[in-house]
Structure formats: structure tokens, C-alpha cells
C-alpha positions in Angstrom: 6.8 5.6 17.7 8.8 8.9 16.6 6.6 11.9 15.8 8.2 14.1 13.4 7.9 18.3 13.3 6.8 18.5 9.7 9.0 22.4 9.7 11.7 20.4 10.8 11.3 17.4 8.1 12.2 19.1 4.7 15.2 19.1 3.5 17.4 21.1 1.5 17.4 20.4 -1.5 20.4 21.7 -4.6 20.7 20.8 -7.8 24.7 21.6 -9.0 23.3 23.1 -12.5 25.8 22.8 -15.4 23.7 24.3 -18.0 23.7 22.1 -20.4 19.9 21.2 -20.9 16.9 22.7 -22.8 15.7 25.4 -20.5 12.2 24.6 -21.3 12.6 20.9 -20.8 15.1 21.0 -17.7 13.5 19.9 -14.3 15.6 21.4 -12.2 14.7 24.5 -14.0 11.1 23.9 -13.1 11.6 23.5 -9.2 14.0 26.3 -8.9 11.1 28.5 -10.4 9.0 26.9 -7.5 11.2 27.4 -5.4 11.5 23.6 -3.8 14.8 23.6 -4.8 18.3 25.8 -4.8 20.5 26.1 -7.9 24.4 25.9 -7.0 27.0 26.7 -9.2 29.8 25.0 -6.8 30.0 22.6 -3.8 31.5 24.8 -1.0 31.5 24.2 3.0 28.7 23.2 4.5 27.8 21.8 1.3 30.6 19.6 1.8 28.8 16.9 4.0 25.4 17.0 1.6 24.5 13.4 0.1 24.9 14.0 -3.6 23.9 11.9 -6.4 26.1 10.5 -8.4 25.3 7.4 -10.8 29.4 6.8 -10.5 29.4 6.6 -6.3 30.3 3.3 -4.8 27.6 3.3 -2.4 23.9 3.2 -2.8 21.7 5.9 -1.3 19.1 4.2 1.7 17.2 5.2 4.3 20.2 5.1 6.6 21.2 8.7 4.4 18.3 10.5 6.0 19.9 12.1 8.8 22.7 13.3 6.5 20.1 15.0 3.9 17.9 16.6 7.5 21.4 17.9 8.9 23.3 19.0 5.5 21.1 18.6 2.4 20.4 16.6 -0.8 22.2 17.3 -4.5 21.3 16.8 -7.6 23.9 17.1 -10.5 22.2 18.4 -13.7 24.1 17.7 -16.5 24.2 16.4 -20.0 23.4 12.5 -19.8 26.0 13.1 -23.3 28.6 14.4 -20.6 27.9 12.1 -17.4 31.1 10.6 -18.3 33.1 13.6 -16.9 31.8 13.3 -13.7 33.5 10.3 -13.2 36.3 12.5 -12.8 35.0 13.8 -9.6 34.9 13.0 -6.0 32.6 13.8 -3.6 32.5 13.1 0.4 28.7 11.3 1.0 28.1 10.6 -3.2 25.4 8.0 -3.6 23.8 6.3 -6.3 20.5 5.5 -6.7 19.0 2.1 -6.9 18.2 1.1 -10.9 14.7 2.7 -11.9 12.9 3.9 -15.0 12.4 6.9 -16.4 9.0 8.6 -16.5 10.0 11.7 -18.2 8.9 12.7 -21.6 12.5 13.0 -23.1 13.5 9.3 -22.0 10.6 7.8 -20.9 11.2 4.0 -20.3 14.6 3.8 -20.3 16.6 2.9 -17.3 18.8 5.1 -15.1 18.2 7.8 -17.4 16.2 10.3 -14.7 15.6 13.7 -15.0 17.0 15.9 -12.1 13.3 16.0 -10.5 12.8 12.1 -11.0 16.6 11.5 -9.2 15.5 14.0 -6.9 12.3 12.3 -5.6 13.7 8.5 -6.0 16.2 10.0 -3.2 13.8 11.7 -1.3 11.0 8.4 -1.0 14.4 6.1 -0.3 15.2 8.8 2.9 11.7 9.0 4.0 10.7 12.3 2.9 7.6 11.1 1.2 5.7 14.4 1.1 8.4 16.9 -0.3 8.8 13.5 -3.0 5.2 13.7 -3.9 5.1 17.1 -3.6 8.1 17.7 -6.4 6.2 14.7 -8.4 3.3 16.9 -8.5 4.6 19.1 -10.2 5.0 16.9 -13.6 2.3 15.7 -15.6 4.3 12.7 -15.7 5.0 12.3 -11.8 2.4 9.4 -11.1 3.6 7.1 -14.0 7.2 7.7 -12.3 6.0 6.3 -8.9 4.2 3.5 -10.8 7.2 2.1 -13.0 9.3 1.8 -9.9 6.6 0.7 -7.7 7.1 4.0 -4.7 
């Protein structure tokens, strides 16, 4: 059995923030604020080797991603679900999507694949292991538990 450094077991996390959400309703806004999270403007070196989310990617994120998200990080893309389309247009080096699940959050609460940044965010986190920075970000929304029962984490 592995024992793991719990210093050595969170990861970074980004979110790539476009700007395009309510303020007061965006996630990512929340957990840059608590600072569990970094806000990017652009994906630049070492960045480059991060897993990023991207409901567009090929391959699905799994637990075989963790060492990627200990070594270089983990990115969320907060945009517009009106303008996901553009990001289509993109390509990115270790993009991953997530595994269909339902949203918890107020805003689209029952729909599917239509996460928040923070609900994305912790999905990738409980598929790579990091169960206690997941439950941790989770915490932080009144909503969090009902998230991690409608997709049975």
C-alpha cells in the first residue's frame, strides 16, 4: 500500500476565465476568492502539459490522468455554455472530457453535462483521486452534497 504526503497531494488547480458569467453566480469566481484555485488568462509553458477540460476532447479523463494533474496541474475553462461551441475551435495537448453527469448547481440544476466550473472541477478531481481537495471545493456550495449524490461520488 502507497502512503501519500498530503503537502504533496494537491494539485494545482486553474480555471482559463473568459468572463463571460454573472460574477455573482460564477464558481470559479468563488474559489479564486478562496483561493483553491488560480485564474489564467492564457495557456502558456508549463501550463502546456496540464490536463484541461474540455467537453469537445477525444479522450475521457480517469484515474490514469492523476500523475499528469500532481506533476502539471488541472484546468478548467469557464465560459458561456451559449459560447462552448467556439471552443471546438481549439486544441489542447492532455484535453479530457468528463464522463456524463448532472448538474447540481442552482442555474442548471438537473440537466446533463451542463456543470458549473466548480462541479467540472471536483468531478475531475474524485475521477484522479483527489478526494479531499473535491470535497473540500464541494464544501464550499450549498449545493455540493446533492452534486455528489446525482452522480453517485
Amino acid at each position: 500500500m502507497t502512503i501519500f504526503d498530503p503537502i504533496k497531494e494537491i494539485p494545482k488547480v486553474f480555471c482559463l476565465n473568459y468572463g463571460e458569467c454573472d460574477p455573482k453566480k460564477c464558481t470559479a469566481n468563488k474559489l479564486k476568492k478562496l483561493n483553491l484555485l488560480k485564474s489564467i488568462n492564457n495557456i502558456k509553458s508549463p501550463l502546456n502539459n496540464s490536463i484541461i477540460l474540455d467537453p469537445f476532447a477525444r479522450q475521457e479523463l480517469s484515474d490514469l490522468d492523476r500523475n499528469i494533474v500532481l506533476r502539471y496541474g488541472l484546468i478548467v475553462i469557464d465560459c458561456s455554455w451559449n459560447n462552448i461551441l467556439n471552443l471546438k475551435k481549439l486544441t489542447f495537448k492532455n484535453a479530457r472530457k468528463l464522463p456524463p453527469l448532472i448538474a447540481a448547481n442552482p442555474t442548471n440544476y438537473g440537466k446533463w453535462e451542463k456543470l458549473s466550473s466548480a462541479e467540472a472541477l471536483v468531478a475531475a478531481l474524485f475521477i484522479t483521486k483527489f478526494i479531499e481537495y473535491g470535497n473540500l471545493i464541494l464544501s464550499k456550495f450549498s449545493w455540493g452534497i446533492q452534486f455528489k449524490e446525482l452522480n453517485k461520488f
